[in-house]
C-alpha positions as CSV (number, residue, x, y, z in Angstrom):
1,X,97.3,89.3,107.8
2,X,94.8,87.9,110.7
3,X,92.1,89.2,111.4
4,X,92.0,90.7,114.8
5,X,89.1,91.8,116.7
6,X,87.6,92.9,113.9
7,X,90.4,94.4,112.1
8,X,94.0,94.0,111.1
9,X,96.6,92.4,113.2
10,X,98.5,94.8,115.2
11,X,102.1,94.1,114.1
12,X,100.6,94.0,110.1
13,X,98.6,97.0,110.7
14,X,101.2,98.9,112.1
15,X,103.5,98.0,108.9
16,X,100.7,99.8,106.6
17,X,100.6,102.9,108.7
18,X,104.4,103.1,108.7
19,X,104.5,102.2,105.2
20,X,101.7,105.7,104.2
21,X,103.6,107.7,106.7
22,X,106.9,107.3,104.6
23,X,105.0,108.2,101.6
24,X,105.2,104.1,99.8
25,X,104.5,104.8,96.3
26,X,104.6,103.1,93.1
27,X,104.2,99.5,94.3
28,X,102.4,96.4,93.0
29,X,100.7,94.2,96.7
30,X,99.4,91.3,96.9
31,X,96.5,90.9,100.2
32,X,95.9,87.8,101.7
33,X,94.0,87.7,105.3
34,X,92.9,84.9,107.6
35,X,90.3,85.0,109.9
36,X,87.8,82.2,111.3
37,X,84.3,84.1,111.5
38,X,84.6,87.2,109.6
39,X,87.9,87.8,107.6
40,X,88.2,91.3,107.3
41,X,91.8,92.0,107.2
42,X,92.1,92.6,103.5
43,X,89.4,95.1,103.7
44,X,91.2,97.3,105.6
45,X,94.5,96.4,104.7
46,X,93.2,97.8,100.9
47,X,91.3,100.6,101.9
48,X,94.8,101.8,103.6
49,X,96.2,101.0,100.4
50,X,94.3,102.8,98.6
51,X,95.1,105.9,100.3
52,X,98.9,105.9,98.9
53,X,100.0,106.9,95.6
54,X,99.9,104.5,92.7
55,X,99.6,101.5,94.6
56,X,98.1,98.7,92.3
57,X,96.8,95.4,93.7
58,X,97.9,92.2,92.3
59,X,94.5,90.3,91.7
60,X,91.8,89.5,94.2
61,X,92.2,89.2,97.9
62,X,92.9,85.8,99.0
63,X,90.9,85.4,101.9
64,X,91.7,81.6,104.5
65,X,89.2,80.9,107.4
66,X,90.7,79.1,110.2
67,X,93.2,77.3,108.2
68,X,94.1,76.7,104.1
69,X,91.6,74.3,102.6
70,X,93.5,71.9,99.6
71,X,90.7,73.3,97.6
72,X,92.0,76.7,98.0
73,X,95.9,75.7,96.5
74,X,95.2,76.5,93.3
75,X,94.5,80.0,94.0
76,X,97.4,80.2,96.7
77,X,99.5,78.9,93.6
78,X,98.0,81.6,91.0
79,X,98.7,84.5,93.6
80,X,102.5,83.6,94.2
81,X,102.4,83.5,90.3
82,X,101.5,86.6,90.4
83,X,103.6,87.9,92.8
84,X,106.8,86.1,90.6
85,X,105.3,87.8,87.3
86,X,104.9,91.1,88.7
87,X,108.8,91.3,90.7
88,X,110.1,90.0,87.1
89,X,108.2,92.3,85.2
């Protein structure tokens, strides 16, 4: 998600509430955030996060200022690995 004024973009942020009002359990996520100063979207998307029941995250936060660099491919690549692995686990 963006970063927005300092936290999470409304329409993302909004998702995680709804998604620890209905009680989300038992899920494997994957955070990624965007942001051109300070990207602190993840942050707060995983502190939300871990407020639910057994919700694991799938490796580090991914974290994009202003725009994906070609030198951060290789770890947009590993995360949608993970993300494959962990759906056909």
């Amino acid at each position: 998600a963006p970063t927005y004024n300092g936290g999470v973009y409304p329409a993302m942020e909004h998702f995680i509430q709804d998604m620890k009002a209905l009680n989300l359990q038992n899920r494997t996520v994957a955070l990624m955030d965007n942001g051109t100063w300070a990207p602190m979207a993840a942050k707060q998307m995983q502190k939300t996060l871990e407020e639910m029941k057994q919700m694991t995250l799938s490796g580090q936060p991914l974290s994009v200022k202003s725009s994906l660099k070609e030198a951060q491919m290789e770890a947009v690549k590993a995360l949608a690995k993970q993300i494959v692995e962990s759906v056909n686990a």
